[in-house]
C-alpha positions in Angstrom: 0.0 0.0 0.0 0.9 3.8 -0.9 1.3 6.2 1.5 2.1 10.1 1.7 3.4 12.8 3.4 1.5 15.9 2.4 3.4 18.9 3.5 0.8 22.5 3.2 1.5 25.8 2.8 5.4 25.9 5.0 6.1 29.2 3.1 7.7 32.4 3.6 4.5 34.5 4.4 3.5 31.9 7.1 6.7 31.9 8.9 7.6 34.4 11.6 8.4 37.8 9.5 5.9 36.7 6.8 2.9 39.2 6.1 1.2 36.3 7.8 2.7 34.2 10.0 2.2 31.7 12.3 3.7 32.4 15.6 7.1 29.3 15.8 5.9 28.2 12.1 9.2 27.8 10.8 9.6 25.4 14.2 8.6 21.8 12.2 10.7 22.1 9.5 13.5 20.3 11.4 10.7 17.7 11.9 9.3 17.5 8.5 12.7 17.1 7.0 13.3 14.4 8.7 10.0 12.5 8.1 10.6 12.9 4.9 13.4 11.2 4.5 12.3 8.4 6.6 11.0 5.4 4.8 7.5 5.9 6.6 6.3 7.4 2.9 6.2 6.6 -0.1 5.3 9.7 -1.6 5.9 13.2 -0.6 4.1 16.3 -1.8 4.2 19.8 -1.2 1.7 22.6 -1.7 1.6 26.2 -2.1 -0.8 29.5 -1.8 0.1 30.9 -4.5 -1.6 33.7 -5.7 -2.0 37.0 -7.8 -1.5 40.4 -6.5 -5.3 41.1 -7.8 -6.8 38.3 -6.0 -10.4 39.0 -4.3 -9.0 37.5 -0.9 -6.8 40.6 -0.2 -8.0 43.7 2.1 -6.0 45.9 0.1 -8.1 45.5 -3.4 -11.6 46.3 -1.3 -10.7 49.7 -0.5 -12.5 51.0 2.9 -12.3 47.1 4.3 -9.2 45.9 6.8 -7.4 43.2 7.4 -9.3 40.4 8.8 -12.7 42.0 8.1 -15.6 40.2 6.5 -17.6 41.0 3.3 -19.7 39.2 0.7 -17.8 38.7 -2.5 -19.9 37.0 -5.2 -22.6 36.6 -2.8 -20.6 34.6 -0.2 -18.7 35.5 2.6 -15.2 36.2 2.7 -12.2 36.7 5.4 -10.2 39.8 4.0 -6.6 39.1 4.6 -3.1 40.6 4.4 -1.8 40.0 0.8 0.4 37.0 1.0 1.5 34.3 -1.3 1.6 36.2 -4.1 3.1 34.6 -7.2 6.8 35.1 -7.9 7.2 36.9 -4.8 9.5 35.4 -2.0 6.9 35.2 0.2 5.4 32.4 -1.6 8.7 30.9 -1.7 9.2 27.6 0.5 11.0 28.5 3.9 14.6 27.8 3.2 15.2 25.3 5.4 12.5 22.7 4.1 14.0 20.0 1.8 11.7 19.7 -1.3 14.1 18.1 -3.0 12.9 14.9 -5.4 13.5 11.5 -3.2 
């Protein structure tokens, strides 16, 4: 049987100094590295945010809304949060410390 290590989201913007981060976020990649060079998986895949400095998720295109607030976009709600993640930016890059090498 398969198995996998799915590794989300340990970028930049989530670590401590990121636009934001998770308080000690950058504190499993030690950890994670070493799971995931552990035979215990057989796959290992990372994900990213990743998006573009337009997107609809970001207070700063919804002029008169903060951080953190709530609106309807499209008739749903939405969280209006910092821009992060934004494609090509290093931000969006992996922390430097997490091996995503190819096994």
């Amino acid at each position: 049987m398969s198995s996998a290590l799915v590794v989300v989201d340990l970028q930049n913007d989530f670590c401590p100094g990121g636009s934001l981060a998770v308080k000690d976020g950058h504190e499993i990649v030690e950890g994670i590295n070493a799971i995931r060079d552990s035979s215990e998986f057989s796959h290992v895949i990372f994900t990213r945010d990743w998006h573009p400095e337009d997107h609809v998720s970001f207070a700063r295109n919804h002029p008169n809304h903060p951080e953190f607030s709530k609106k309807m976009v499209n008739g749903l709600p939405h969280t209006l949060w910092p821009a992060h993640c934004e494609e090509g930016t290093v931000g969006a890059s992996f922390h430097k410390d997490l091996d995503v090498r190819d096994r």
